[in-house]
Predicted model as a PDB file, atoms N, CA, C, CB and O in Angstrom, pLDDT in the B-factor column:
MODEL        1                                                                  
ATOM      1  N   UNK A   1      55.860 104.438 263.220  1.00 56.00           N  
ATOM      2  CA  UNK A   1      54.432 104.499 263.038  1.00 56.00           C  
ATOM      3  C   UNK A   1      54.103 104.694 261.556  1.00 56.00           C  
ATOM      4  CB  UNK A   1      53.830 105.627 263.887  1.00 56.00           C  
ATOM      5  O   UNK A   1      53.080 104.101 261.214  1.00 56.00           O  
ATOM      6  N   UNK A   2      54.773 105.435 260.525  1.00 82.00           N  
ATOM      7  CA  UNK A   2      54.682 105.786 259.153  1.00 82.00           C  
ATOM      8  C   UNK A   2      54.895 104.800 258.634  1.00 82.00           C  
ATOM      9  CB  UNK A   2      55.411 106.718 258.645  1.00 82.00           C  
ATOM     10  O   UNK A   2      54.299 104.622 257.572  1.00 82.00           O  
ATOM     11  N   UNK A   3      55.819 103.720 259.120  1.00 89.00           N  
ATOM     12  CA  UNK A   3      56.234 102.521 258.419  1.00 89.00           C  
ATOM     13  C   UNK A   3      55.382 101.877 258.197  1.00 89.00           C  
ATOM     14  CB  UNK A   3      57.039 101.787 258.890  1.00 89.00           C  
ATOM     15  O   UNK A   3      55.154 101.415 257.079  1.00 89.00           O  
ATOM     16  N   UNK A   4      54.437 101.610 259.591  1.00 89.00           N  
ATOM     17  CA  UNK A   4      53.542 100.662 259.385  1.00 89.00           C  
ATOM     18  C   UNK A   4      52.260 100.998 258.819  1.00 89.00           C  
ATOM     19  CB  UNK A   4      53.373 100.083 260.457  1.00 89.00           C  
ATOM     20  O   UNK A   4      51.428 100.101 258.679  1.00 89.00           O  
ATOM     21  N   UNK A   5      51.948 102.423 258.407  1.00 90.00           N  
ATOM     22  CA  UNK A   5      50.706 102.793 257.976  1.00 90.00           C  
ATOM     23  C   UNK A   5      51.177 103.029 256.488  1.00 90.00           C  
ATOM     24  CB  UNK A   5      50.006 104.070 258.808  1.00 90.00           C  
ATOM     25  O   UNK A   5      50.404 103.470 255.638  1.00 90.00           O  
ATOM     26  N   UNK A   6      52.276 102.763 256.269  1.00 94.00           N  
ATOM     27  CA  UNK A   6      52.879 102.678 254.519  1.00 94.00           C  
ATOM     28  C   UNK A   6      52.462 101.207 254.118  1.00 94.00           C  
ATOM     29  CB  UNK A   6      54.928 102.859 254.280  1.00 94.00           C  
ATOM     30  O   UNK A   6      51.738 100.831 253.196  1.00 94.00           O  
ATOM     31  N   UNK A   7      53.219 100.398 255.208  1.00 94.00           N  
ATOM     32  CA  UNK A   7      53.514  98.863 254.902  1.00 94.00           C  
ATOM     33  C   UNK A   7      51.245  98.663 254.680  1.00 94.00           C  
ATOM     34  CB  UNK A   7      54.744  97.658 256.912  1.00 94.00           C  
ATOM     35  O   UNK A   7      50.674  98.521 253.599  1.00 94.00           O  
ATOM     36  N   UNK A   8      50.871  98.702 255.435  1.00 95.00           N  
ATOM     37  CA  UNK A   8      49.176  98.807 255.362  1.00 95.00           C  
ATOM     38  C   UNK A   8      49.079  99.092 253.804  1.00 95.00           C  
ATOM     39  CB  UNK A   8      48.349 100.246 256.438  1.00 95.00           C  
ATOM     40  O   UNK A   8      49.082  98.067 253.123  1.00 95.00           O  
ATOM     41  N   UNK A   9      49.013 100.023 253.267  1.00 96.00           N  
ATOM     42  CA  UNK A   9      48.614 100.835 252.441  1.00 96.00           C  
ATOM     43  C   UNK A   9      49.297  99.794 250.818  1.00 96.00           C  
ATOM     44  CB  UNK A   9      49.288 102.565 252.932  1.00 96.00           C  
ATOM     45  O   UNK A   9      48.757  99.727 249.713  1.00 96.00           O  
ATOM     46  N   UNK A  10      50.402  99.234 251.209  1.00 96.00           N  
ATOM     47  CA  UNK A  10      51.243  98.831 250.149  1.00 96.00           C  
ATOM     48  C   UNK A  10      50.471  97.136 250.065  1.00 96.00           C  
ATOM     49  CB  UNK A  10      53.165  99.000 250.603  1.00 96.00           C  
ATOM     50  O   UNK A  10      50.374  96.626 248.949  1.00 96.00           O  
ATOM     51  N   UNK A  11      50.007  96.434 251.188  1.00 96.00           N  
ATOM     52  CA  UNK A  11      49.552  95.357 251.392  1.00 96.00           C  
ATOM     53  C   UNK A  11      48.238  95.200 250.596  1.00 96.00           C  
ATOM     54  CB  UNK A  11      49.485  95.197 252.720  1.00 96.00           C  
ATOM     55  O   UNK A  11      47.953  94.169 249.986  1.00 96.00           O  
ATOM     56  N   UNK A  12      47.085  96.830 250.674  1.00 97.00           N  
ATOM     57  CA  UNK A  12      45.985  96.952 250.682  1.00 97.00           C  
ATOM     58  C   UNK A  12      46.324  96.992 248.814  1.00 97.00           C  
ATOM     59  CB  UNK A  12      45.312  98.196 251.745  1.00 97.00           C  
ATOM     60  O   UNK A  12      45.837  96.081 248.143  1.00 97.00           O  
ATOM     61  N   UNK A  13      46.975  97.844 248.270  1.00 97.00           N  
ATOM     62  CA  UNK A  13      47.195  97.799 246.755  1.00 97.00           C  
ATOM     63  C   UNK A  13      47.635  96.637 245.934  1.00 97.00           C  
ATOM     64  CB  UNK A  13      48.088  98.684 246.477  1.00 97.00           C  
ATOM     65  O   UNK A  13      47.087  96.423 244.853  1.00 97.00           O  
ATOM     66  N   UNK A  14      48.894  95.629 246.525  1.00 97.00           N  
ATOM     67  CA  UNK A  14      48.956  94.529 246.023  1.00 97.00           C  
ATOM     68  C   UNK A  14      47.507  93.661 246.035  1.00 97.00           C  
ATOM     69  CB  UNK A  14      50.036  93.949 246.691  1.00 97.00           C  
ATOM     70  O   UNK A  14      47.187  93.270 244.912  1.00 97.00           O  
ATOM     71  N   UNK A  15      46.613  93.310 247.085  1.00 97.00           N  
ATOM     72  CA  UNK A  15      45.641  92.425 247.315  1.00 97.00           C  
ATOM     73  C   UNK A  15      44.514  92.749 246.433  1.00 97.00           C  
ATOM     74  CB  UNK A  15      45.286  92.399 248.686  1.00 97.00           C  
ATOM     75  O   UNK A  15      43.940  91.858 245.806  1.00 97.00           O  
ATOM     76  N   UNK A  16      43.988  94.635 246.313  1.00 97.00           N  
ATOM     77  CA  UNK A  16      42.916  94.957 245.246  1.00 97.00           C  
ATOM     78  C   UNK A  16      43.885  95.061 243.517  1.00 97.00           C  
ATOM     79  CB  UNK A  16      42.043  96.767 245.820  1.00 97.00           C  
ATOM     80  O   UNK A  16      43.272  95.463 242.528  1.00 97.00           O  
ATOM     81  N   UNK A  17      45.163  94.705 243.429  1.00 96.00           N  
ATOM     82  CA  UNK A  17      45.838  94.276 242.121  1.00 96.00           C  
ATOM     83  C   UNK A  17      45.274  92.715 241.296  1.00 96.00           C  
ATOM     84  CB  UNK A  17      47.511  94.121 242.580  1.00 96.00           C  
ATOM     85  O   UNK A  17      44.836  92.322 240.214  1.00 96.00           O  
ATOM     86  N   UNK A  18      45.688  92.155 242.826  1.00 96.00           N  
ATOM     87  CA  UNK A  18      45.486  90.589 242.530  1.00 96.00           C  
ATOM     88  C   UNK A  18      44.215  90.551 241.632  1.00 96.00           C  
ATOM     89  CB  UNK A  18      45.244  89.607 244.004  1.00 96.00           C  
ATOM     90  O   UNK A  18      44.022  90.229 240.460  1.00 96.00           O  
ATOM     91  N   UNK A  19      43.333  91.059 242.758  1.00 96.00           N  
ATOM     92  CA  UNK A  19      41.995  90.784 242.798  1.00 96.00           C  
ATOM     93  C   UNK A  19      41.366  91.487 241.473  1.00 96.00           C  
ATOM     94  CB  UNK A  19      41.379  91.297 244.187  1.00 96.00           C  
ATOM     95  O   UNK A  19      40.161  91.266 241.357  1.00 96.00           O  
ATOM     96  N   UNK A  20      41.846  92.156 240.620  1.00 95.00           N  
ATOM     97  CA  UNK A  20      41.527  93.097 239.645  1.00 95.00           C  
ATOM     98  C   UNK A  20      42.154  91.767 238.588  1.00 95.00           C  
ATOM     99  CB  UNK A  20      42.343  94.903 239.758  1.00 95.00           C  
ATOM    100  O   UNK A  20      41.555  91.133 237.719  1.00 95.00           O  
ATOM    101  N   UNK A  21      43.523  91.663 239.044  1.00 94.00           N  
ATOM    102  CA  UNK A  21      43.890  90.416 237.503  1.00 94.00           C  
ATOM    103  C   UNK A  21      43.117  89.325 237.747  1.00 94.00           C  
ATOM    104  CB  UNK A  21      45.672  89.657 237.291  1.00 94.00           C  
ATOM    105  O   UNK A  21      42.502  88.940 236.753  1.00 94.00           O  
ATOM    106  N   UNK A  22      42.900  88.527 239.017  1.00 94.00           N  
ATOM    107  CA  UNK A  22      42.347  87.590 239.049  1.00 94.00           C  
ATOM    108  C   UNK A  22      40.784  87.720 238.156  1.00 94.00           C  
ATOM    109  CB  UNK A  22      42.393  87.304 240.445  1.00 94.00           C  
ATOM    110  O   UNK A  22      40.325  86.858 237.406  1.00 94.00           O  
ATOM    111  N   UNK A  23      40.227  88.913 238.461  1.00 94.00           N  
ATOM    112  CA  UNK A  23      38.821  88.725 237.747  1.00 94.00           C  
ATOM    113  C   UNK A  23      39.019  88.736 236.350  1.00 94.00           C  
ATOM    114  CB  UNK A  23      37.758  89.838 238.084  1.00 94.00           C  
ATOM    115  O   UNK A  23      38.412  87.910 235.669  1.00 94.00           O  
ATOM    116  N   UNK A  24      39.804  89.576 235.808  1.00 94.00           N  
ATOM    117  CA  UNK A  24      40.664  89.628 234.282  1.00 94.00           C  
ATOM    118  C   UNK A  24      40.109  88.285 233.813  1.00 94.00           C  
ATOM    119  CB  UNK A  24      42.662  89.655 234.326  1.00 94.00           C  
ATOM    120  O   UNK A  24      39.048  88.068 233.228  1.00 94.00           O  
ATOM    121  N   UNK A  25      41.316  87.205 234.302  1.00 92.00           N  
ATOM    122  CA  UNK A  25      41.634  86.275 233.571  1.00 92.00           C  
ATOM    123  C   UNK A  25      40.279  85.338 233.723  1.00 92.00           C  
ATOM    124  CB  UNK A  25      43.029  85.705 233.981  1.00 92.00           C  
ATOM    125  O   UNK A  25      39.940  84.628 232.776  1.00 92.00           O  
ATOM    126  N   UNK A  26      39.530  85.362 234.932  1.00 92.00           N  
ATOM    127  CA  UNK A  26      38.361  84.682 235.161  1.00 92.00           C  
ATOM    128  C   UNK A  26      37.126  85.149 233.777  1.00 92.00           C  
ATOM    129  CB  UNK A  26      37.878  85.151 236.846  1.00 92.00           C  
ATOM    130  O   UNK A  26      36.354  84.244 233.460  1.00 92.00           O  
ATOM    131  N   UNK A  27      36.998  86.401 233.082  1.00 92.00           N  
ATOM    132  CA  UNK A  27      36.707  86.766 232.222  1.00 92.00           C  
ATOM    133  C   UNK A  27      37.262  86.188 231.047  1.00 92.00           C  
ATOM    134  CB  UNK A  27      36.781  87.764 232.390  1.00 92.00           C  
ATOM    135  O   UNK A  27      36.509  85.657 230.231  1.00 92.00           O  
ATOM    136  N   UNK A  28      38.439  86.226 230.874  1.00 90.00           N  
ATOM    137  CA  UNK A  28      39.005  85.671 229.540  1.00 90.00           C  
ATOM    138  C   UNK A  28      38.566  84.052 229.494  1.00 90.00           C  
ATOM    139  CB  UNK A  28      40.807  85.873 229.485  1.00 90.00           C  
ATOM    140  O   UNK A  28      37.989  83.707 228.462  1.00 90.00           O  
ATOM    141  N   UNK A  29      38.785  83.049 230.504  1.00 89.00           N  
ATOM    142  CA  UNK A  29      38.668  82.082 230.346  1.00 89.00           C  
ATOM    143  C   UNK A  29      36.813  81.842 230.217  1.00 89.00           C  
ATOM    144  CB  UNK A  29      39.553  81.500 231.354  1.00 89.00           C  
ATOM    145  O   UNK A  29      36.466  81.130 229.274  1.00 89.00           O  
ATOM    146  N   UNK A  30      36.123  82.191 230.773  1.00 88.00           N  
ATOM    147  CA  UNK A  30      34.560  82.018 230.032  1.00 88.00           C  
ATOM    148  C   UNK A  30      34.410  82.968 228.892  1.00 88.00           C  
ATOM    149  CB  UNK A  30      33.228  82.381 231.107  1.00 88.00           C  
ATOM    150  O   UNK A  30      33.226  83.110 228.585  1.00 88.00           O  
ATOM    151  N   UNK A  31      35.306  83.714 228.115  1.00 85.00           N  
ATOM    152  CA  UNK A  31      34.965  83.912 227.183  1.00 85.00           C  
ATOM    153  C   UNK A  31      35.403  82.922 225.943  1.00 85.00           C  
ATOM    154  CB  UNK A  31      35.216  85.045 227.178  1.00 85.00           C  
ATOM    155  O   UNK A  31      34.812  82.854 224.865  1.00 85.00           O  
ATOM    156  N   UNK A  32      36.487  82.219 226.303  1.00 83.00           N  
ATOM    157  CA  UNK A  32      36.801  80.994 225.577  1.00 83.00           C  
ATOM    158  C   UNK A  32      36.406  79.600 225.668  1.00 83.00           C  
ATOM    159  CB  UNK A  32      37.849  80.901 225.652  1.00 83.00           C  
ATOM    160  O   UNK A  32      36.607  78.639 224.925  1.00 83.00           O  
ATOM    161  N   UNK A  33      35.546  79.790 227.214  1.00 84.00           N  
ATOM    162  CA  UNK A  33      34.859  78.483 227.013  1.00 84.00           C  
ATOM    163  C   UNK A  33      33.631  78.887 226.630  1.00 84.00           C  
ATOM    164  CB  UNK A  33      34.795  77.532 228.203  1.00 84.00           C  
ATOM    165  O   UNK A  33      32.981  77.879 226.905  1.00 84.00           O  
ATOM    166  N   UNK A  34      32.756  79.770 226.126  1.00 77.00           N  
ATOM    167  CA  UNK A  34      31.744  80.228 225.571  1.00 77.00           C  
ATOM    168  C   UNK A  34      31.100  79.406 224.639  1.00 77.00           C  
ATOM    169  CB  UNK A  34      32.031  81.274 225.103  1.00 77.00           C  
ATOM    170  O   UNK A  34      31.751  79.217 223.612  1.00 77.00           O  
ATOM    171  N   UNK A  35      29.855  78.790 224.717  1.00 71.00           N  
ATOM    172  CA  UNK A  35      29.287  78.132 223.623  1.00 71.00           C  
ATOM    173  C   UNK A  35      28.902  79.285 222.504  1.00 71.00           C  
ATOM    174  CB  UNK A  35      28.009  77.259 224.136  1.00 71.00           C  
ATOM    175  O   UNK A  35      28.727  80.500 222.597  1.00 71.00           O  
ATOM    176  N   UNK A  36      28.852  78.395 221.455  1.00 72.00           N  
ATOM    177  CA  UNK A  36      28.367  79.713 220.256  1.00 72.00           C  
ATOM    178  C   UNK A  36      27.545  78.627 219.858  1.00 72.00           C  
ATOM    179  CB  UNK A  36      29.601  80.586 218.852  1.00 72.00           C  
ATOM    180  O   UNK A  36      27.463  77.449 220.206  1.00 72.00           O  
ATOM    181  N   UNK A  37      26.714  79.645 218.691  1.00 68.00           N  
ATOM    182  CA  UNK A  37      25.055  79.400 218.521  1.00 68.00           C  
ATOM    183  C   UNK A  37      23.921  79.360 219.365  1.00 68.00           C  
ATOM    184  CB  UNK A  37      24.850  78.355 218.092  1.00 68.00           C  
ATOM    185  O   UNK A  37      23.801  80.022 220.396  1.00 68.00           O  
ATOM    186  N   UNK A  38      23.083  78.557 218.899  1.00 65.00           N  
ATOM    187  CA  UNK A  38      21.857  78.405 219.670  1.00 65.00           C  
ATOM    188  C   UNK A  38      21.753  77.984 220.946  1.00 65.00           C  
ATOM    189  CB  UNK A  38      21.140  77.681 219.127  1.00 65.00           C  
ATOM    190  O   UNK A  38      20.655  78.045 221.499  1.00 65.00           O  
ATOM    191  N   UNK A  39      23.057  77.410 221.727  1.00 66.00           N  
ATOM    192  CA  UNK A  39      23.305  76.790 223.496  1.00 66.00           C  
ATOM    193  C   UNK A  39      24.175  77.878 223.736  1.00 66.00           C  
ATOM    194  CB  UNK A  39      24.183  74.989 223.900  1.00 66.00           C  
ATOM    195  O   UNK A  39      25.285  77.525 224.133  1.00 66.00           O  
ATOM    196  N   UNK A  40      23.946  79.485 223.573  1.00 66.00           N  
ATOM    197  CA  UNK A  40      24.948  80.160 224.187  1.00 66.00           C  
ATOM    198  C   UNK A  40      24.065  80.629 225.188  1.00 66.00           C  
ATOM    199  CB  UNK A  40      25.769  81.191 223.373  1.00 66.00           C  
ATOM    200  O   UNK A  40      22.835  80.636 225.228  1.00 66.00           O  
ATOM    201  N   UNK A  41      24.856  80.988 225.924  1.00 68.00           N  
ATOM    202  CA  UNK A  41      24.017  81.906 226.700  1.00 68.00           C  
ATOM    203  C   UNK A  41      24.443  83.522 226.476  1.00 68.00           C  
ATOM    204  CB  UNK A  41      24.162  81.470 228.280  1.00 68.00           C  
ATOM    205  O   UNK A  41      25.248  83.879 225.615  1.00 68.00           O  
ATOM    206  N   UNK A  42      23.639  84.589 227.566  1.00 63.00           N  
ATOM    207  CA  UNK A  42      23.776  85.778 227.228  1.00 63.00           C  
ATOM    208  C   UNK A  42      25.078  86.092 228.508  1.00 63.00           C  
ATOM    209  CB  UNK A  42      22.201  86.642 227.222  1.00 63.00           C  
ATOM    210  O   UNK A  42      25.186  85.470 229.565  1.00 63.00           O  
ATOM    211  N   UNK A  43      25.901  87.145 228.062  1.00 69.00           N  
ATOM    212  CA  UNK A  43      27.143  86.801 229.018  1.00 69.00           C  
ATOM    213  C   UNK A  43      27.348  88.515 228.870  1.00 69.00           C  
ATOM    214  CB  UNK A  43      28.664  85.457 228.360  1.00 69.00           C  
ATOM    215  O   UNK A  43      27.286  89.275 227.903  1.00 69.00           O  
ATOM    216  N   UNK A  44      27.628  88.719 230.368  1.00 75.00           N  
ATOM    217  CA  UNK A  44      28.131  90.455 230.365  1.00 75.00           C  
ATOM    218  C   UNK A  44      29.674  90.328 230.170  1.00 75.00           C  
ATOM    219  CB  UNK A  44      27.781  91.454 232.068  1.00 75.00           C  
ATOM    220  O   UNK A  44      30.460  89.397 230.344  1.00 75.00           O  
ATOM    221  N   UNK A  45      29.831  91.796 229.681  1.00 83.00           N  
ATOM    222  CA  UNK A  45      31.146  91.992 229.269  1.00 83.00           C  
ATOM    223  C   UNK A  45      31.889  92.656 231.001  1.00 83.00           C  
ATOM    224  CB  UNK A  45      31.135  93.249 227.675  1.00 83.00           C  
ATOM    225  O   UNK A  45      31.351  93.238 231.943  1.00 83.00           O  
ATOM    226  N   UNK A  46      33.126  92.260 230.783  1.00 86.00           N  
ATOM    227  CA  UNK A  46      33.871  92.702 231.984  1.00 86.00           C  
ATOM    228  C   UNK A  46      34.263  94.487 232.226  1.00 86.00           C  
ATOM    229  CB  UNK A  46      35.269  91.819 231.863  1.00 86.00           C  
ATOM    230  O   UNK A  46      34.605  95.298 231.365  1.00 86.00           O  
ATOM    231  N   UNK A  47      34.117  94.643 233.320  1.00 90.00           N  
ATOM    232  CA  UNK A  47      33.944  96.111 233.289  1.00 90.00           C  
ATOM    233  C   UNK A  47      35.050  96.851 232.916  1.00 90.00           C  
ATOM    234  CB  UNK A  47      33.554  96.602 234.494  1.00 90.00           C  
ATOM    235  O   UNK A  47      34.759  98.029 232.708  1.00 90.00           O  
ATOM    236  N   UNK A  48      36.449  96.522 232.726  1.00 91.00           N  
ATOM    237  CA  UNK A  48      37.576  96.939 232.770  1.00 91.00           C  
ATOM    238  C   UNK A  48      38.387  95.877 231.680  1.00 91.00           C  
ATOM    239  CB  UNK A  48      38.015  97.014 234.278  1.00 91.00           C  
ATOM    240  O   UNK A  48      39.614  95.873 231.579  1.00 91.00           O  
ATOM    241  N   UNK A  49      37.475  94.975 230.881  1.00 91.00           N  
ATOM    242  CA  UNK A  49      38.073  94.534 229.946  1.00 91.00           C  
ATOM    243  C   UNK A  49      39.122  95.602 229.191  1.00 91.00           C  
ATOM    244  CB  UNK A  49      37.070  94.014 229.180  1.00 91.00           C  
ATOM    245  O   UNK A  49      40.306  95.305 229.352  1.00 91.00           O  
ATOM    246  N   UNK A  50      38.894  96.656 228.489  1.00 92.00           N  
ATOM    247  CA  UNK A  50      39.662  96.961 227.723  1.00 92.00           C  
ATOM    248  C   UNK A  50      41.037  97.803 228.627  1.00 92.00           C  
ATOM    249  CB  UNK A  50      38.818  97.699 226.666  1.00 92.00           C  
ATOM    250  O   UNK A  50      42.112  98.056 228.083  1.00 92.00           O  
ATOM    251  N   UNK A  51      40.812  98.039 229.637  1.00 94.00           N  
ATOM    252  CA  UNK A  51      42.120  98.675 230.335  1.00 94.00           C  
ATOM    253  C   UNK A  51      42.512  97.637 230.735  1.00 94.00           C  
ATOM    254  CB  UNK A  51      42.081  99.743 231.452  1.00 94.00           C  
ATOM    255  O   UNK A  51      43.459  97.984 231.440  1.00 94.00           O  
ATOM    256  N   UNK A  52      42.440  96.350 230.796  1.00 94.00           N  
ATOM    257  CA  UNK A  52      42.832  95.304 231.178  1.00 94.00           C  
ATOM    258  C   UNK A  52      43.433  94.426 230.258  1.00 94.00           C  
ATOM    259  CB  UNK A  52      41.974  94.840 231.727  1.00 94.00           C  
ATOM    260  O   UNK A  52      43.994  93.369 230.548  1.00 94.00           O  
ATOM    261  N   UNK A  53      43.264  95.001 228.917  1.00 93.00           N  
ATOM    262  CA  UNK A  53      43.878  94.373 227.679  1.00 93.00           C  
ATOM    263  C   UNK A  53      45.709  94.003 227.722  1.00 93.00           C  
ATOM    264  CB  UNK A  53      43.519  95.552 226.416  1.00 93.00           C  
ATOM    265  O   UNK A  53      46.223  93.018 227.193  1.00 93.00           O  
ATOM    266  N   UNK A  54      46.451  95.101 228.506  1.00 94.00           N  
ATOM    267  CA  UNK A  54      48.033  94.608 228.139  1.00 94.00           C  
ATOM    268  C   UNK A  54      48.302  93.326 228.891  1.00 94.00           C  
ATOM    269  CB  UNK A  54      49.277  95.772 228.629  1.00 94.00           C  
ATOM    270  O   UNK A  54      49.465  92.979 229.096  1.00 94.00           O  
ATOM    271  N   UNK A  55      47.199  92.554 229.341  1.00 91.00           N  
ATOM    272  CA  UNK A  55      47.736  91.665 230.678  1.00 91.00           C  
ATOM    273  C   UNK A  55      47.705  90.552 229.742  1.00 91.00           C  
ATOM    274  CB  UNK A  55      46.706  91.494 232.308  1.00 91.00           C  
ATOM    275  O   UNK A  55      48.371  89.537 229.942  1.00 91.00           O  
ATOM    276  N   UNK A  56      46.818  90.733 228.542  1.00 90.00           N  
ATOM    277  CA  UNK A  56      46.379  89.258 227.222  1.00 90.00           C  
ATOM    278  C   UNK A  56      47.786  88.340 227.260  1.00 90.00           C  
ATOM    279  CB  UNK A  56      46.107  89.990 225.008  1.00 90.00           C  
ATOM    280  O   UNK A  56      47.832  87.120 227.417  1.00 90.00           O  
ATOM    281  N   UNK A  57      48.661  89.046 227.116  1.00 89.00           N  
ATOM    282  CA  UNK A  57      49.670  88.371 226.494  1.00 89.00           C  
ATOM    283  C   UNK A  57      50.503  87.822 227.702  1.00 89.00           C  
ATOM    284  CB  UNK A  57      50.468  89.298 225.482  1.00 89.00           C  
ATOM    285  O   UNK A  57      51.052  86.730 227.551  1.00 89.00           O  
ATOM    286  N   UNK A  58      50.635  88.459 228.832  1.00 86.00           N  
ATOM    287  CA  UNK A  58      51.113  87.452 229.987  1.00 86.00           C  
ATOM    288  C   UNK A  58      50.055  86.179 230.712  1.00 86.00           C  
ATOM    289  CB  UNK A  58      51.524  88.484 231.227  1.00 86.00           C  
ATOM    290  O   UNK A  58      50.374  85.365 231.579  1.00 86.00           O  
ATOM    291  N   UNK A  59      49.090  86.297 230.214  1.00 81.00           N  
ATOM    292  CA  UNK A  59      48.376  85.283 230.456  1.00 81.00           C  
ATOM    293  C   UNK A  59      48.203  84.128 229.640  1.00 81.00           C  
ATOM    294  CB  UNK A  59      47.419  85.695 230.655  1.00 81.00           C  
ATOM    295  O   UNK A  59      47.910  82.973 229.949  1.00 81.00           O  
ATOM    296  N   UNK A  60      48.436  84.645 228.568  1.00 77.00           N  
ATOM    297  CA  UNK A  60      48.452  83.499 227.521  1.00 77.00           C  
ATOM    298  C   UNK A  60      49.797  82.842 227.463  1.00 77.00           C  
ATOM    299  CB  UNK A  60      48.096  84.023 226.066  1.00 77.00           C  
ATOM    300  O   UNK A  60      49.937  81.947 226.629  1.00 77.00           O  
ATOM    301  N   UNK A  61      50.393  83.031 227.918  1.00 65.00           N  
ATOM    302  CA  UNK A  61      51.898  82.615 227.910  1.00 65.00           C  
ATOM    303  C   UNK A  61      51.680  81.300 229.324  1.00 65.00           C  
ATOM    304  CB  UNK A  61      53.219  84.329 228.346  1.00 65.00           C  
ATOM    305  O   UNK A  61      52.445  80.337 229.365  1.00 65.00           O  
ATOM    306  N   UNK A  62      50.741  81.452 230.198  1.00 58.00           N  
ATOM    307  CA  UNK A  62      50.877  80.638 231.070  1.00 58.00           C  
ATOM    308  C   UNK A  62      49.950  79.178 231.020  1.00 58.00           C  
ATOM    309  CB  UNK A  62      50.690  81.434 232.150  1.00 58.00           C  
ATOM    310  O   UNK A  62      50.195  78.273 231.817  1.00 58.00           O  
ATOM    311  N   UNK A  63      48.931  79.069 230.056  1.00 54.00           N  
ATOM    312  CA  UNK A  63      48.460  78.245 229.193  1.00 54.00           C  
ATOM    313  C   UNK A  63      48.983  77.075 229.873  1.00 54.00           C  
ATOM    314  CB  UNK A  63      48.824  78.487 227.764  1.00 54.00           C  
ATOM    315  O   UNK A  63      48.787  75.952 229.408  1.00 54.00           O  
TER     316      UNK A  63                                                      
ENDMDL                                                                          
END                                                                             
């Protein structure tokens, strides 16, 4: 019974991981397709950008 309310628990942390890098990189990439000047638009910053910073460099590697 512990097994399976571990195995739960371990399923539930990988999926809100994903879902934390996935928005990451969904951030990084409209910040590089970003128009600049006068056709930009106004764009919020990501909430966890900066604790989310050591991931820069494994993502850019996959380019």
């Amino acid at each position: 019974m512990a097994k399976a309310g571990q195995t739960a628990k371990v399923n539930m942390l990988k999926s809100k991981w994903k879902s934390l890098k996935d928005a990451f990189v969904r951030h990084r990439r409209k910040e590089r397709e970003q128009r600049s000047g006068s056709g930009a638009s106004c764009s919020t910053s990501y909430v966890h950008a900066e604790q989310m910073a050591f991931l820069i460099p494994c993502t850019e590697m996959r380019r």
